[in-house]
Every structure is written in C-alpha cells, then in structure tokens.
C-alpha positions as CSV (number, residue, x, y, z in Angstrom):
1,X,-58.9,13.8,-23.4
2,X,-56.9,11.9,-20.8
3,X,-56.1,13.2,-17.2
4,X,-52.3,14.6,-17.0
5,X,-49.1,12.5,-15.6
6,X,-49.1,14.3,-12.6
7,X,-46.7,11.8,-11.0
8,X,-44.5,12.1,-14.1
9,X,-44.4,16.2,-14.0
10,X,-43.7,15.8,-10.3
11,X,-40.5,13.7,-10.7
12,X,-39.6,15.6,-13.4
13,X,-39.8,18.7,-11.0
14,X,-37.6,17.2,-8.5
15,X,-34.8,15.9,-10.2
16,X,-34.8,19.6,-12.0
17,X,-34.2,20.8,-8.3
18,X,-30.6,20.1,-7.8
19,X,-29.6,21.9,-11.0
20,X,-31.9,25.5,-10.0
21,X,-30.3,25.6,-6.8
22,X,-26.5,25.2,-7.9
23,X,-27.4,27.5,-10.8
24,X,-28.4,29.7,-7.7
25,X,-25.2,29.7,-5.6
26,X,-22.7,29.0,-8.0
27,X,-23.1,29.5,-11.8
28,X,-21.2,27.1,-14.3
29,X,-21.3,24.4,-11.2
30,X,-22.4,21.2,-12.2
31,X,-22.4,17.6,-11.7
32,X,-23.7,14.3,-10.4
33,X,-24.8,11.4,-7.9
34,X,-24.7,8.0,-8.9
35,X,-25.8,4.9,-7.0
36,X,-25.8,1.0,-8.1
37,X,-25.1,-2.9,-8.2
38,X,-21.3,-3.5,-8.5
39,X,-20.3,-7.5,-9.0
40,X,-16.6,-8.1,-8.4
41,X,-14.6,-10.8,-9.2
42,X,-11.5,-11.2,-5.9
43,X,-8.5,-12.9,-7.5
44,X,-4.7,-13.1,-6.5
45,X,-3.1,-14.6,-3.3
46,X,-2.5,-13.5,0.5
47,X,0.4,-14.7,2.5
48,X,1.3,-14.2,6.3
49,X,4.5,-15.3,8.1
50,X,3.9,-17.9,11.3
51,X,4.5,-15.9,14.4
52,X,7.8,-18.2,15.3
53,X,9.0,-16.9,12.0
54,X,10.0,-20.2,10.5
55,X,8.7,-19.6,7.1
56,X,9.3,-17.3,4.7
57,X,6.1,-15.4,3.7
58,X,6.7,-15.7,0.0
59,X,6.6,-19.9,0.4
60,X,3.2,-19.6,2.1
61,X,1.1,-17.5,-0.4
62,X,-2.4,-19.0,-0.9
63,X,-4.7,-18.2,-3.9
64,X,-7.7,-16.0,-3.1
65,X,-10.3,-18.1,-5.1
66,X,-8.3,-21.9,-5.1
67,X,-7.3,-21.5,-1.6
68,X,-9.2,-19.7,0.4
69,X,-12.3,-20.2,-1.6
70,X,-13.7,-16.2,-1.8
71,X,-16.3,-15.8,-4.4
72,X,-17.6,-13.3,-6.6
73,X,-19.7,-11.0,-4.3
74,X,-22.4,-8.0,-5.4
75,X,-22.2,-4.9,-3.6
76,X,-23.8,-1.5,-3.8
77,X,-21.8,1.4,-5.0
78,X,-22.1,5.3,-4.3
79,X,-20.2,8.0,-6.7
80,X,-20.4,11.8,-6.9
81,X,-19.4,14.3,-9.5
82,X,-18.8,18.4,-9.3
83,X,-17.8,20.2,-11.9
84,X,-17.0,24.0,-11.5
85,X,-14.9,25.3,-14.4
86,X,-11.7,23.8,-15.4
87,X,-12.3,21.6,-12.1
88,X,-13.5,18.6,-11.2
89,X,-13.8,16.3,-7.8
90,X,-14.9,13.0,-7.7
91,X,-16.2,10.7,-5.1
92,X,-16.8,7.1,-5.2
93,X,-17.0,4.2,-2.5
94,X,-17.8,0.4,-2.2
95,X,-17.8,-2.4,0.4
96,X,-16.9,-6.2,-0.8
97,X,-18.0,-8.8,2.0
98,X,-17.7,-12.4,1.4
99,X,-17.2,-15.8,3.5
100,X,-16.7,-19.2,2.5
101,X,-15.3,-22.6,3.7
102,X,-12.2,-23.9,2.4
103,X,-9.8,-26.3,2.6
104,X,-5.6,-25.2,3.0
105,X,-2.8,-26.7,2.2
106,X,-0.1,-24.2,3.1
107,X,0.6,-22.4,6.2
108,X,-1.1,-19.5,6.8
109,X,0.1,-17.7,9.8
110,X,0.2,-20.4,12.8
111,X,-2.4,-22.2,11.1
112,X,-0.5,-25.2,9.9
113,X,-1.7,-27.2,6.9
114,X,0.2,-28.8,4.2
115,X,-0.6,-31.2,0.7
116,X,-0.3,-34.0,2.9
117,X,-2.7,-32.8,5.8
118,X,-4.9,-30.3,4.5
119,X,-7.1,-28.3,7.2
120,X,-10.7,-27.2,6.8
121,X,-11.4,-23.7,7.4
122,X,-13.6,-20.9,7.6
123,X,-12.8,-17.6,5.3
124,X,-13.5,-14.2,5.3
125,X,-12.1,-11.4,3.2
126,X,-13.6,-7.8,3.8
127,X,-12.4,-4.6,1.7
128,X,-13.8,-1.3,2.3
129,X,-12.5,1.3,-0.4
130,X,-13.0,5.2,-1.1
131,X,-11.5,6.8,-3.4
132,X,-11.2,10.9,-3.9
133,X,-10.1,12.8,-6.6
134,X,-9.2,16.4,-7.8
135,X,-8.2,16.9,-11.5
136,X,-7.8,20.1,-13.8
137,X,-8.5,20.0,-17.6
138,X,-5.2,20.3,-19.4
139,X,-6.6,19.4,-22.9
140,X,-9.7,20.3,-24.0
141,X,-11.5,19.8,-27.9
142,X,-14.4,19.7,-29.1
143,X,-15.7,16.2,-28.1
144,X,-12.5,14.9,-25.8
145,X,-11.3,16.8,-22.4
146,X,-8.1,15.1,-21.1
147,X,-7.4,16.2,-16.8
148,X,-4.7,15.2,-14.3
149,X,-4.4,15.5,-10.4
150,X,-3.8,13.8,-7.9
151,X,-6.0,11.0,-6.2
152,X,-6.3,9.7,-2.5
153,X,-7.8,6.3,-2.0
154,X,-8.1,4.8,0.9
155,X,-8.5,0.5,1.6
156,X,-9.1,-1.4,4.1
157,X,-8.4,-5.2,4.1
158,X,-8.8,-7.7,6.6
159,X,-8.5,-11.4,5.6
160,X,-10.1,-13.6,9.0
161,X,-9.2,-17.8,8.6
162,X,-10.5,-19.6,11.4
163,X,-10.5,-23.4,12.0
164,X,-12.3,-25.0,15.3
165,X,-9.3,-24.1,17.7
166,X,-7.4,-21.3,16.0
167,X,-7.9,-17.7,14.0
168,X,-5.2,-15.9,11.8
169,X,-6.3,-12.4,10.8
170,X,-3.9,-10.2,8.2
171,X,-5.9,-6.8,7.8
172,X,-4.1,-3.8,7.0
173,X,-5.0,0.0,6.1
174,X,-3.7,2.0,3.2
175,X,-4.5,5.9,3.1
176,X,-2.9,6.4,-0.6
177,X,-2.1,9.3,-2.6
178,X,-2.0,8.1,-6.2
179,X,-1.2,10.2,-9.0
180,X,-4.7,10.8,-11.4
181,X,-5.5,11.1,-15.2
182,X,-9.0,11.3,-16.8
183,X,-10.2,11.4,-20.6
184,X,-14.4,12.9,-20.7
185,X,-15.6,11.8,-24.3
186,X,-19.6,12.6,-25.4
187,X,-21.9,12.6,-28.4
188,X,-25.4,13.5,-27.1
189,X,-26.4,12.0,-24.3
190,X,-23.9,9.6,-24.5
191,X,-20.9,10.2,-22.7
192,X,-17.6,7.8,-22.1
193,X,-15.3,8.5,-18.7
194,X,-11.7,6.4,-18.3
195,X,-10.0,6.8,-15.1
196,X,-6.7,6.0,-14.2
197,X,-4.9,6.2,-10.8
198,X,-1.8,4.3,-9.7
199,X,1.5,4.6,-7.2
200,X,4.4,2.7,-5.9
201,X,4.9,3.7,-2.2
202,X,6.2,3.1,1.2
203,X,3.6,3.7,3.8
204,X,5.8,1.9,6.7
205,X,3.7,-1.1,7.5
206,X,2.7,-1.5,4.0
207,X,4.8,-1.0,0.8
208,X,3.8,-2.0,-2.9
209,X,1.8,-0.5,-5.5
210,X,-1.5,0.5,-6.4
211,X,-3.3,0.8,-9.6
212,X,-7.1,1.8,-9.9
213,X,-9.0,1.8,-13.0
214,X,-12.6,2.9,-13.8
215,X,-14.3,2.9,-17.2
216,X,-18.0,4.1,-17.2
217,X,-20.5,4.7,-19.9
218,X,-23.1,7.4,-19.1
219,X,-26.3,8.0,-20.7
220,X,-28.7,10.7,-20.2
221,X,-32.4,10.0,-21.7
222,X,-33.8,13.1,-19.5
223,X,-32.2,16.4,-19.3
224,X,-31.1,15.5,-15.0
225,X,-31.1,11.9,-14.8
226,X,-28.3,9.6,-15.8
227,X,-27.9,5.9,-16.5
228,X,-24.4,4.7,-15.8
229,X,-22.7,1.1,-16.3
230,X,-19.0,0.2,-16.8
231,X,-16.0,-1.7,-14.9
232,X,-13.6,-1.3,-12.1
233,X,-10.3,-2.7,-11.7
234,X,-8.4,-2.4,-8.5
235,X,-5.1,-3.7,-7.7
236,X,-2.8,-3.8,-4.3
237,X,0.0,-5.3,-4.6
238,X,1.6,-4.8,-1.2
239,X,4.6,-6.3,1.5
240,X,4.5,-5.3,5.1
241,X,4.2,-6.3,9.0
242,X,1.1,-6.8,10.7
243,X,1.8,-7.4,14.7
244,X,5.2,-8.7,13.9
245,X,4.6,-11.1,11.5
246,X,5.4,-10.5,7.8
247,X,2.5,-10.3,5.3
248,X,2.4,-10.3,1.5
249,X,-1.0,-9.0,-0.6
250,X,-1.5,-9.2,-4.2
251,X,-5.0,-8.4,-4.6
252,X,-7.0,-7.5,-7.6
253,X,-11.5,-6.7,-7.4
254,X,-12.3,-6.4,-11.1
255,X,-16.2,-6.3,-12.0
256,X,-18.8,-4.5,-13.5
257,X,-21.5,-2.1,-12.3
258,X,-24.7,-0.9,-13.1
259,X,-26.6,1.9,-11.5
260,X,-28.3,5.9,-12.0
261,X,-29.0,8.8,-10.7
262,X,-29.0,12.5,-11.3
263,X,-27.3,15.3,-12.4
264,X,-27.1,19.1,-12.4
C-alpha cells in the first residue's frame, strides 16, 4: 500500500479555509480571488497641442503603435469576487508599462518633427487601471442571472516622449463612474461571465467616453479552486487640458488573460 498525499490533503485543507470561515460570519457569502498573466495589445492615437498654441491638436494626432512605436506588453492581473445574496462586488486591477524608440513625424507638443524631418525619440506609455463594481440581480433563471449597477473605474495615463534635448509628457487621471451590466452563465464547473461598463462624461480636464468590457471563462476542477481565462477590452476616448495645452486620447488595451485562484 502506498504512503498517503499528505501534501495533496494539506492544500486541499487550505484552500477549504476561506469558504469555513465566511460560512462562519456570514452565511450565503461567497466568492473569489483571482490572479494572472494579462497580454494587451495598445492601439489608437495621442495628440497634444504645442505650448505656443499654433496647432490644432486634432492635426497632430500620432498612432500609438505606427508612431510612437508601444508594443504589446504582459502584465499581471488581480480580481476579487463577493457574493452575498442578490449582491455582488467586484474588484479587478492591472498595470501596462512599455517603452520603445521611435521615429515622429508630426508635432507632438513642442517637440517639432514633420515627413520631411522626422525626429528620433524615446516613448513611454504607462496606464494604471482599477476598476470597482456593485450590481444587483434583476433577472435570474435557472442557468442565466442578468445584474446592473453602477461601476467606478479609475485610469491613469501618462504618455513621456523625450528626444536628446527636449521631453513632452500628456498624463491625465480619470476617477469614472460608469453605468454596469453583467450576464453569470454555468453548466457544472463551467461558468461564463460578460461584463459591460461604459459612460460619456465631463470630468473638467477630461471629457469623452469610456467603454470597458470583460469576458471570462471560469472553470472549477476542485470544489475551491478556479481556473479563469478570457479578454479585456478598454476604451478612453477623451479631449481635455493638461497644463494649458490641449490634449486629445483615443486609447483602446484589448488582450487576453490567463490566471487562478480560489473561491468560497
């Protein structure tokens, strides 16, 4: 007879521990951590005014990928789930980092460069996001459980393009309230999750829309841990003044993840 998994059994045990303690404080409370590899594609265009305010910012708008050269970029990614009745709050966060070199040829800001005389520069575009939500069930079957609430994500972009004498930065905040809708479908341990969040809105120094999608796939081959994949879409669309020079954003990170974790 061979020796028992202990390792296995003890695992098991601790993964088990989340669910016995919310079962303790608050019964019918449940939910989930999740924690991956998210790869998202940057795509779109940034433009920013020249401080003498000789162009319009619409004339100087440089691709994302063409222009400034930003790549596709992995990052990890952190989401929480609690579930308490008719209730649910969600959690989620990631951090896109990437730098590059690149050659313009447009204006951006007072760094001049043009078809003719093209400038070689450095690149850096940085986006920090996290989103929360809060969503009742309004329509609930059998297999399908349709909510809607209300959803605050906040971004934070900062676009840095540096040549050997000069720097232009356009980085802006955005603390949005978004209006919320989710559809929960599951078959066993499979389960399918759509998110939708989206806004047009005047924040002062920024104004535009935002749209947020996530699509994820769970599946659950032990009774607390979870295996999750699917695709996020994010999209800021934005006008707005950053130290009194006019900026336009249309920015969209689109990518999949993969990840796991646990759930009670």
């Amino acid at each position: 007879m061979s020796a028992p998994n202990t390792s296995v059994k003890t695992s098991t045990a601790l993964l088990a521990l989340p669910a016995f303690f919310a079962s303790c404080v608050l019964p019918g409370l449940g939910g989930s951590v999740h924690a991956g590899y998210m790869n998202i594609t940057p795509s779109g265009n940034f433009g920013l005014q020249d401080s003498a305010k000789a162009n319009h910012v619409n004339s100087v708008r440089i691709d994302v990928e063409d222009g400034f050269s930003v790549e596709d970029a992995g990052t990890p990614f952190l989401r929480g789930e609690v579930n308490l009745g008719d209730w649910d709050v969600t959690v989620s966060g990631f951090h896109f980092d990437e730098s590059n070199g690149a050659v313009l040829t447009a204006d951006f800001g007072d760094i001049t460069a043009s078809q003719a005389s093209p400038t070689p520069v450095s690149t850096n575009l940085t986006v920090f996001n996290v989103k929360g939500a809060v969503a009742y069930s309004v329509l609930d079957l059998e297999i399908l459980d349709v909510s809607a609430g209300v959803c605050f994500d906040y971004f934070s972009v900062d676009m840095d393009v540096r040549t050997t004498t000069a720097f232009e930065n356009l980085s802006f905040t955005a603390p949005t309230p978004l209006l919320y809708a989710r559809a929960t479908a599951g078959i066993g341990i499979v389960t399918g999750k759509l998110e939708v969040s989206w806004l047009d809105i005047d924040l002062g120094d920024a104004v535009g829309s935002y749209f947020d999608l996530d699509a994820m796939i769970s599946v659950k081959p032990l009774p607390f841990l979870e295996l999750v994949a699917g695709y996020r879409n994010v999209l800021i669309d934005v006008d707005g003044d950053v130290d009194n020079q006019d900026f336009a954003t249309h920015l969209r990170l689109s990518g999949w993840y993969i990840g796991g974790g646990v759930s009670f």
